[in-house]
C-alpha positions as CSV (number, residue, x, y, z in Angstrom):
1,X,-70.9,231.7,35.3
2,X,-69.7,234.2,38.1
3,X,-65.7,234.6,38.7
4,X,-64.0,235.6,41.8
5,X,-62.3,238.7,41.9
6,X,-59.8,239.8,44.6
7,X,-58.1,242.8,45.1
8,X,-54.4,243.1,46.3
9,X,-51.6,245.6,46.7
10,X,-48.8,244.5,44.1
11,X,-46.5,241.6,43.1
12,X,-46.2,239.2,46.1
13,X,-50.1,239.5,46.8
14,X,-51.1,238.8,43.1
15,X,-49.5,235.7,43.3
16,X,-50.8,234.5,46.7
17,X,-54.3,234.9,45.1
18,X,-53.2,232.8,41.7
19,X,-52.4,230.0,44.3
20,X,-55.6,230.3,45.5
21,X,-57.3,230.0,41.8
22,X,-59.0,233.4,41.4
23,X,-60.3,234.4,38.2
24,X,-59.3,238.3,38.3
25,X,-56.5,239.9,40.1
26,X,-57.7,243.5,40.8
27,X,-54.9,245.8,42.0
28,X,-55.7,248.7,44.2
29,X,-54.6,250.5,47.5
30,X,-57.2,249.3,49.8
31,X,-55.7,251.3,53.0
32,X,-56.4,254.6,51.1
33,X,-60.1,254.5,50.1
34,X,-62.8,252.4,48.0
35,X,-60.7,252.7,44.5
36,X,-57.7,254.4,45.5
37,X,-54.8,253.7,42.6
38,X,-51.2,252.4,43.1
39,X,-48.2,253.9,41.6
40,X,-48.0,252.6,37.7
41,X,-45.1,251.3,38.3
42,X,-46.7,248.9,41.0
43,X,-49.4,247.9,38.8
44,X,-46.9,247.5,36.2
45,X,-45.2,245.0,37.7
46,X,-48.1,243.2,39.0
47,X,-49.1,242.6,35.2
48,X,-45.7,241.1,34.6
49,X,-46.2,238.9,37.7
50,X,-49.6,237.3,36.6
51,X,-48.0,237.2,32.6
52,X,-51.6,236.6,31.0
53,X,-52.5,234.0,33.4
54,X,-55.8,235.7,34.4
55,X,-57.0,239.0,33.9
56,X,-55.5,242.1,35.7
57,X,-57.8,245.5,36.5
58,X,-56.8,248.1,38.3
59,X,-58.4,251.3,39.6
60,X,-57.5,254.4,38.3
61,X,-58.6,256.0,41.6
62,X,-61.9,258.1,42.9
63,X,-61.9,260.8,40.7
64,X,-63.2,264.1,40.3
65,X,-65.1,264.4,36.9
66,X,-63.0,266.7,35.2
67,X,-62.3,265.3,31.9
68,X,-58.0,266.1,31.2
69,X,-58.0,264.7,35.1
70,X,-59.7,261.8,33.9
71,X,-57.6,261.2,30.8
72,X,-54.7,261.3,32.2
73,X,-55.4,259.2,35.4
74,X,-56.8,256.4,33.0
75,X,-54.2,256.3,30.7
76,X,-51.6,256.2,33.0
77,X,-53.0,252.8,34.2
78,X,-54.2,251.7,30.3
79,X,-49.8,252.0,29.6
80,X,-49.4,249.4,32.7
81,X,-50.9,246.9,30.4
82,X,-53.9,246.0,32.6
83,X,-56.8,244.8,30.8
84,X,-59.2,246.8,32.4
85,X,-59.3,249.9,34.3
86,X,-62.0,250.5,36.9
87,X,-62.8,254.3,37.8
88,X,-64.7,255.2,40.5
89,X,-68.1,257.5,39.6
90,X,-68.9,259.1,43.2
91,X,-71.1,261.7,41.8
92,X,-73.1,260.0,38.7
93,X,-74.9,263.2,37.8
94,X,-71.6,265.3,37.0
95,X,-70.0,261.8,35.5
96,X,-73.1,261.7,33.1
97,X,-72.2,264.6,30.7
98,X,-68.5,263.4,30.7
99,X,-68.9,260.2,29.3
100,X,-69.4,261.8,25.7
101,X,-67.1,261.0,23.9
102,X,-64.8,260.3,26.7
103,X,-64.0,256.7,25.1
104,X,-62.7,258.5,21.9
105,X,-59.5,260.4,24.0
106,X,-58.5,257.2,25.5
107,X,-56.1,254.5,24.0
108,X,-58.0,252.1,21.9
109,X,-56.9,249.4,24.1
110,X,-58.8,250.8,27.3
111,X,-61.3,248.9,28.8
112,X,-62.8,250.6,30.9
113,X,-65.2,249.6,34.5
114,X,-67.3,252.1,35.7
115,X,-68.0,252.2,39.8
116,X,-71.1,253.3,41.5
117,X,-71.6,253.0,45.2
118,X,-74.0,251.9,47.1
119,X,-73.9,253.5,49.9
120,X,-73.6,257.5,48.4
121,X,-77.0,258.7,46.3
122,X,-76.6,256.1,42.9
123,X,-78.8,256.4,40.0
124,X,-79.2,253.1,37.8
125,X,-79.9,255.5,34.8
126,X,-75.3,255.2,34.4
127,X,-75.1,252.1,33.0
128,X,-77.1,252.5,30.0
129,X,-75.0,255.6,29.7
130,X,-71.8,253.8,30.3
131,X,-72.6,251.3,27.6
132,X,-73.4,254.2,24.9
133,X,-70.0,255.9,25.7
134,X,-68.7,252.4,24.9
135,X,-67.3,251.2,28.8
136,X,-66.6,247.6,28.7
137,X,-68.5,246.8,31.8
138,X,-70.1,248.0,35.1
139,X,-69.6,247.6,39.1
140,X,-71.9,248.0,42.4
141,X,-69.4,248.4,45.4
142,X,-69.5,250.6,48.8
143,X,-67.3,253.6,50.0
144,X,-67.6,252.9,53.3
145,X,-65.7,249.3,53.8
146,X,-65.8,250.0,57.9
147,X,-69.9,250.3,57.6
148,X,-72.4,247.8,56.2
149,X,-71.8,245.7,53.2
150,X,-73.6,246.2,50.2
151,X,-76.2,243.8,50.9
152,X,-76.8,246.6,53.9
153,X,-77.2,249.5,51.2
154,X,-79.2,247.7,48.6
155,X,-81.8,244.5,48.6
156,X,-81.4,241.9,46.6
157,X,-84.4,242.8,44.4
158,X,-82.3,246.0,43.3
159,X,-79.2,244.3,43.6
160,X,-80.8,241.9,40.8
161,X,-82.4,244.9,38.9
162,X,-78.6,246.2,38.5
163,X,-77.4,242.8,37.4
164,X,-80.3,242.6,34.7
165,X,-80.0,246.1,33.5
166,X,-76.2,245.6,32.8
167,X,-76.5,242.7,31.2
168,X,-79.0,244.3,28.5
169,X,-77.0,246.7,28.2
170,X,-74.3,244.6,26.7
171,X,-71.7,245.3,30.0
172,X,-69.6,243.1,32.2
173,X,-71.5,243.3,35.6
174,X,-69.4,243.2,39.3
175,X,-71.1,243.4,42.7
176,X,-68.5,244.0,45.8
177,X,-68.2,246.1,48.8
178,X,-67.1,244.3,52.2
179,X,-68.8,241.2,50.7
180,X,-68.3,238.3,53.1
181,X,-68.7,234.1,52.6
182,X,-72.6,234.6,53.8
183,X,-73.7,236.6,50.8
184,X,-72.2,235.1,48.1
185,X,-74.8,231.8,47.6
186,X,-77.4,234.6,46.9
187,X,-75.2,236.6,44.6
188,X,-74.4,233.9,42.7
189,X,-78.1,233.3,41.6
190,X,-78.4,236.6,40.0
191,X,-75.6,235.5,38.1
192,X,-73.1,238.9,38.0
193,X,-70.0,238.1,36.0
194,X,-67.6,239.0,39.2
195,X,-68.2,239.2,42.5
196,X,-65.0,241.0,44.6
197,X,-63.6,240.7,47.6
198,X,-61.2,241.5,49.9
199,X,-61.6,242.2,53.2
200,X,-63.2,238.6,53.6
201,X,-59.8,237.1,52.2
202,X,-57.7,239.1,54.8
203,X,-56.9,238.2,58.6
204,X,-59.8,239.4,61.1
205,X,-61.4,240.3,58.0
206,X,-59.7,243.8,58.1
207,X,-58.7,245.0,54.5
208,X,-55.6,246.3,55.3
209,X,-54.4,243.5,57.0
210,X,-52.1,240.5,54.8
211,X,-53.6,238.0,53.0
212,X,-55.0,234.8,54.8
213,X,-54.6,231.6,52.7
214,X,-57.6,230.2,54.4
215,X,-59.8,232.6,54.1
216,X,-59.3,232.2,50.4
217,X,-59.8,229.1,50.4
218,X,-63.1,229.7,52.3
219,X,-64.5,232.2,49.3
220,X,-63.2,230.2,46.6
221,X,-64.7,227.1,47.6
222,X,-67.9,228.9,47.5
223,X,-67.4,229.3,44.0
224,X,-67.5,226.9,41.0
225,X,-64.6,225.7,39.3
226,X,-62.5,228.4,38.3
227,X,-62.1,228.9,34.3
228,X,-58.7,229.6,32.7
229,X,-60.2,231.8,29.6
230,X,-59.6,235.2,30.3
231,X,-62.7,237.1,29.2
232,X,-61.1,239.2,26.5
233,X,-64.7,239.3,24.4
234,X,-67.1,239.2,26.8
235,X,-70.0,238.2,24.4
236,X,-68.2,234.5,23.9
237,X,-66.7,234.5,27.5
238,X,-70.3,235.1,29.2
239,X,-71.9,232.7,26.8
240,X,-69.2,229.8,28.3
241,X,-67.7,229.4,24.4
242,X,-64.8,227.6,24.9
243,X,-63.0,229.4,22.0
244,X,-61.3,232.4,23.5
245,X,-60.4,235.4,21.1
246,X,-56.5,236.8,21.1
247,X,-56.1,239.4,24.2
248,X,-56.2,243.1,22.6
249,X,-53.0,244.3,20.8
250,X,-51.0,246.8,23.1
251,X,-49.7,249.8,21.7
């Protein structure tokens, strides 16, 4: 079954979302860029705030591919206690060679989401790479949130070949990038495991702009039921088990 994800800036926005019954609360800085991070200490408090409830991600920001950048940018984010951290791949040629063992100098409770975009040159060919250097899952999202969305960038027969190829691959799969109410009954049959928004849950539709309880309501409606298990195996939680493992021990 696919979960609603939603993006927002901190504390006060996380729990607007909860009201709203999302499945994941995704914390980034979506006036800065596609995956721009928030101060730890931001994140950190947004984890407190949703207390287990539901998932928390958060990005670890756009970066270069130099491996100590990388290590330390992820683990700042791995000691808020999110329970995924997303990192933007905007180059997937020089992000290929770093992924060995890359997973071995990070924390043991990182779970990490790769990002490829849409709408800069993307190469499939990642996410059987991202699964050997042992990522946790997988997302499709845009650069470019004032452009097309990313039903503009790539057709739904691709769109689907991403889905698929993720899926065999063992990874969480996530689709996003200015994704509005109108694409999300054709998303939803290719059966991704999150599909993320926010500019559609925003007044005007403008990602920078607060929150709109309506517009929420709007996506989530679209949506089935939301589900209370938070996905810490994802074998059991994509197979609809209703017995949920312990979350991951925190150092």
């Amino acid at each position: 079954m696919t979960r609603m994800l939603a993006s927002v800036t901190g504390s006060e926005e996380a729990l607007l979302v909860m009201d709203a019954q999302v499945d994941l609360v995704d914390l980034k800085d979506p006036v800065a860029g596609a995956l721009a991070a928030l101060p730890a200490d931001v994140v950190a408090g947004a984890v407190a705030t949703v207390a287990g409830r539901v998932p928390v991600s958060a990005t670890a920001g756009d970066l270069v591919p130099v491996r100590r950048q990388v290590i330390s940018a992820v683990r700042r984010i791995c000691d808020t206690g999110v329970d995924y951290v997303k990192i933007g791949m905007l180059d997937p040629a020089r992000w290929a060679p770093l992924l060995r063992g890359l997973r071995e100098a990070l924390p043991a409770e990182a779970r990490l989401i790769g990002v490829v975009f849409a709408d800069q040159p993307h190469d499939f060919s990642l996410i059987e790479a991202l699964a050997t250097a042992g990522f946790a899952g997988v997302m499709l999202d845009t650069v470019d949130k004032r452009g097309a969305g990313l039903r503009r960038h790539v057709d739904d027969r691709q769109l689907h070949e991403f889905v698929s190829r993720a899926r065999g691959a063992g990874l969480l799969t996530g689709l996003a990038g200015s994704l509005g109410v109108d694409d999300i009954e054709a998303l939803l049959v290719m059966a991704p495991d999150y599909l993320g928004f926010r500019g559609a849950l925003c007044r005007r539709g403008a990602r920078g702009d607060r929150l709109d309880p309506a517009a929420m309501q709007a996506v989530r409606a679209r949506f089935p039921a939301p589900l209370r298990a938070a996905p810490w195996a994802g074998s059991s939680w994509r197979s609809g088990s209703p017995e949920v493992p312990s979350p991951p021990a925190r150092r």
